[in-house]
N, C-alpha and C positions, 0 to 999 in steps of 0.2 A: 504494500500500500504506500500508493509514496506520498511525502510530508510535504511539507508549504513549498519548501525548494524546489519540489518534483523529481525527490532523490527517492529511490524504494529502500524503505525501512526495512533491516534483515527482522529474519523472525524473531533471532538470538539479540537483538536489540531491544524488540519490543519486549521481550519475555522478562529481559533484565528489569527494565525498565518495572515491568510489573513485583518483579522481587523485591527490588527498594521501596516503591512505593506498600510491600507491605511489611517490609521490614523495618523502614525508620522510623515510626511509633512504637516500636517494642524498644528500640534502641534506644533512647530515647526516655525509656523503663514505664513508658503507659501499659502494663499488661494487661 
């Protein structure tokens, strides 16, 4: 799917992406 730039976002990008965003509220220590 490609982004504003019209670059195709890898899957492993997106995926990351998805880890942190559910990771740095634990990090962070909200459990």
């Amino acid at each position: 799917m490609p982004n504003q730039d019209g670059i195709d976002i890898s899957l492993g990008d997106y995926a990351g992406k998805q880890v942190l965003i559910w990771f740095f509220p634990r990090a962070f220590g909200n459990n």
